[in-house]
N, C-alpha and C positions, 0 to 999 in steps of 0.2 A: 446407910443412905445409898440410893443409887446412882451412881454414876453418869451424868447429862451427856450426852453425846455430843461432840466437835459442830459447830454449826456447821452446816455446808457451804462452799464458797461455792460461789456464782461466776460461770465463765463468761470475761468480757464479751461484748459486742461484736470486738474485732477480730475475738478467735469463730465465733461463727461465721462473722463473712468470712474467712477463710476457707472454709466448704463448702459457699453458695457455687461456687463455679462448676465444682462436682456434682452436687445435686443437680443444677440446673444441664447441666449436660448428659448426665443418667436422665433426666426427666425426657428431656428433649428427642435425643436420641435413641434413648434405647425402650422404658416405658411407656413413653406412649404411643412411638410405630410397631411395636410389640401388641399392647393393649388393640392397635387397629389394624393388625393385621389377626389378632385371633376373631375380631366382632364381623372382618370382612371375608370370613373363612364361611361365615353362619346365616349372611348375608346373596340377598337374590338381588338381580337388577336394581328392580324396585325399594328395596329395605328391608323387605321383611326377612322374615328367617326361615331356613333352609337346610336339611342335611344332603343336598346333592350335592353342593360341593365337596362336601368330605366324601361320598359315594363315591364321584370324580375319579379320586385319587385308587380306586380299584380299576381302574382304565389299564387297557394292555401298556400303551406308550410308558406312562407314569409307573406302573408295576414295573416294564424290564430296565427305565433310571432307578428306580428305589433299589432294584436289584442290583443293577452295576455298581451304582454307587454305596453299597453297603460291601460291594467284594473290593471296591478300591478302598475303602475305609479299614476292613479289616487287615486287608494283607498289608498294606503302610504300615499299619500300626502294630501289626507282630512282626515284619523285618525291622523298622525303626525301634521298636525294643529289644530285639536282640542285637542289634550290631551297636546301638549308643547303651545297653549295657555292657557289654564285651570294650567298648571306648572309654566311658569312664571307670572300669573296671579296671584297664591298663596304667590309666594317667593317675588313678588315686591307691590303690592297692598294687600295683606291677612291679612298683620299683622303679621308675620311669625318671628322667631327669628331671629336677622339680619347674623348669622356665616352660617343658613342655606342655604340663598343666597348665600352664597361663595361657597357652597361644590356642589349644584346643579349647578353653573355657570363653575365649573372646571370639573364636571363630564359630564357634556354637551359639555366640549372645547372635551376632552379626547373622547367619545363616537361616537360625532359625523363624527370622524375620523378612529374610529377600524370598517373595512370593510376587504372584501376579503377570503383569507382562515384562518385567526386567527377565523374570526366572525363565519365562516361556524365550526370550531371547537366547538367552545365554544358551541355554542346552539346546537351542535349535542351531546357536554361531558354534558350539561344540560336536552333539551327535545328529545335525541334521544331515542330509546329503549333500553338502561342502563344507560341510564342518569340521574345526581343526582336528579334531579325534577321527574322523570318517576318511579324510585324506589323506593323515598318515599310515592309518592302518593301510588303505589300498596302496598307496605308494612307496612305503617302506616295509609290510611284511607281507602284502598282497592278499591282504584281509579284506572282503568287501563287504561290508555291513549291510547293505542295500541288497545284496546276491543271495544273502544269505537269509534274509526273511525280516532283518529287524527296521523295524517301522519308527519313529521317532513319533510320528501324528497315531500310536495308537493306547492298547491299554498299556501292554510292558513301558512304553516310552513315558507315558505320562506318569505311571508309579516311581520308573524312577527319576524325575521331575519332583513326587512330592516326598518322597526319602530324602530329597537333598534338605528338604527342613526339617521333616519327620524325626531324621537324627540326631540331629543338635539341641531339639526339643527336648528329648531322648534325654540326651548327654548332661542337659541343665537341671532335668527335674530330679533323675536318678543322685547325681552327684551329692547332694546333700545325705542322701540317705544311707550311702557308702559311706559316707563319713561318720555316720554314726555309729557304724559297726564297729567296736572296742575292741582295741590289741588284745586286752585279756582274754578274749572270748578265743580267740583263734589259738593262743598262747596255751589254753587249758586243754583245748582240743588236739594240739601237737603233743601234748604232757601225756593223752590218755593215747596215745600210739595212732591218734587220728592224720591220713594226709590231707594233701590241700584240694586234692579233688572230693573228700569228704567233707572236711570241713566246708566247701563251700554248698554240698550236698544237703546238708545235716543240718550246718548251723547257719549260715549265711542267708541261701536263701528262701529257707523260711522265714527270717527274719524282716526281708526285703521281698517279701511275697506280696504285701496290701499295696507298699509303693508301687511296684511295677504292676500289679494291677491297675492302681488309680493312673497311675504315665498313657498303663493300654488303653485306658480309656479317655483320658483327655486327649490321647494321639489320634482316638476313633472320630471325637466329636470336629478335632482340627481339620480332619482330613474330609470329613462328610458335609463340612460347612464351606470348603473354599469353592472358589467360583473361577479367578480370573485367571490363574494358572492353566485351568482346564481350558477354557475360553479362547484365550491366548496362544495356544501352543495347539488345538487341536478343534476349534472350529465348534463348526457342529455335529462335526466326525463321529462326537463319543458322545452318548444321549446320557449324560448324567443327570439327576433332580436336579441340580443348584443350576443347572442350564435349562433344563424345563422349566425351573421356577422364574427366569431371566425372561423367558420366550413368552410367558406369560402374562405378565407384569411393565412391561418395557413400553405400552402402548398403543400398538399394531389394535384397529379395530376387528381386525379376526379373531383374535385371542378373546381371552377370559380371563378378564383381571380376577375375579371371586375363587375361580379355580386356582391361580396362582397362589392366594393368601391363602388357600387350603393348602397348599404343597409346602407352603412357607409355615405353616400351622403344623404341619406332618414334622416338617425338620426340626422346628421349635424345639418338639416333643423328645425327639429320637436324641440332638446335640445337648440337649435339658437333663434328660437321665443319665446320657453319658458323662456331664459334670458336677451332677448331684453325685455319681460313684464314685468322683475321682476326689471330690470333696470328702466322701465318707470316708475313704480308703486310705486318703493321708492323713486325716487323723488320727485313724487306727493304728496306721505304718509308725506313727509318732509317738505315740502311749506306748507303745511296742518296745522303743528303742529307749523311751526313759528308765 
């Protein structure tokens, strides 16, 4: 005889409204100004449809932000991977005293989060030109930051502006993944006359190769999607997309809203692939380490 299968129970009423509030807030906010900003991308005055918008975005202006903005994307995100790997590399595998763990791992929750115009303050009350780092150097080693070419309102200033989260971003995704690295592993490779510059050569990080990729790339998509840091700290100084896309969209009847949703269509695309990679790449990094 065959065996009747367990009937299926039915989840209360009350465990669904528990996820109306998520849905309704994904719906609201994210699917459907998403949904209208791809249909006003494709969209002319009128209504109808159009690919000059998209054409648009081969514009000189728009091409040398796509371009800045794609060199501020990448370098953040390969110094913010090697320095918050080299950080959690210290505090998890160093040998490190265990409370310092804690204090790097809470200051990395907290950092990785302070963005916008708070961030744009601070490093402006820190490295602008009275800023406490800028008046000690000149007044106590006779360093003058200003003399000497460094701009706080330019590119260098504002990369590192977004390293200050870039790292700790860094610091929280890697950590998990160093932790999966097994003593034995290291343990067998010291047994076979292996050092620790090999071992981490050889076996480590290949092992942590799809993570710190997937990190590279959700650090690329973080860094190519913020706006108010940039904003904030540097004006209109620095023609980045996500400020084009601002300049755009914001109202001004000079502008071009349909152009803007085209630029916002462009970023969609570009911060989309970036975390479909980071999505594939950690489940690979994680198959890996079972």
């Amino acid at each position: 005889m065959s065996q009747s299968l367990p009937p299926r129970r039915s989840l209360p009423l009350a465990t669904w409204a528990g996820v109306v509030p998520f849905f309704a807030f994904a719906l609201l906010f994210l699917i459907l100004p998403t949904g209208y900003i791809v249909l006003g991308a494709f969209r002319d005055w009128t209504g109808g449809f159009t690919l000059s918008n998209i054409a648009g975005l081969w514009q000189g202006p728009i091409l040398k932000a796509l371009s800045l903005s794609l060199q501020l994307s990448l370098l953040t995100a390969v110094l913010g991977c090697a320095a918050g790997l080299g950080i959690a590399a210290a505090v998890t595998k160093g040998g490190l005293p265990a409370p310092l763990r804690a204090i790097t791992m809470t200051f990395s929750g907290v950092a990785s989060n302070f963005a916008g115009v708070p961030l744009a303050f601070a490093f402006i009350a820190t490295l602008g030109r009275l800023g406490l780092v800028t008046v000690l150097l000149r007044d106590l080693f006779g360093i003058n930051l200003m003399a000497s070419g460094f701009n706080l309102i330019s590119f260098t200033g504002l990369t590192l502006a977004y390293l200050y989260f870039q790292i700790p971003l860094m610091v929280l995704i890697i950590t998990p993944a160093l932790d999966g690295l097994r003593r034995d592993w290291r343990e067998a490779a010291e047994s076979l006359g292996a050092t620790g510059g090999q071992y981490w050569r050889l076996v480590a990080l290949p092992v942590l190769w799809p993570a710190i990729l997937g990190t590279f790339a959700l650090l690329f998509a973080n860094a190519f999607g913020a706006v108010a840091t940039a904003m904030a700290l540097t004006g209109s100084s620095l023609s980045l997309l996500p400020i084009i896309l601002f300049a755009q969209i914001r109202g001004d009847v000079l502008q071009d809203p349909h152009l803007g949703y085209a630029v916002a269509f462009g970023m969609i695309v570009i911060t989309g692939l970036s975390n479909l990679a980071y999505v594939l790449l950690r489940a690979r990094a994680e198959r890996g380490q079972k």
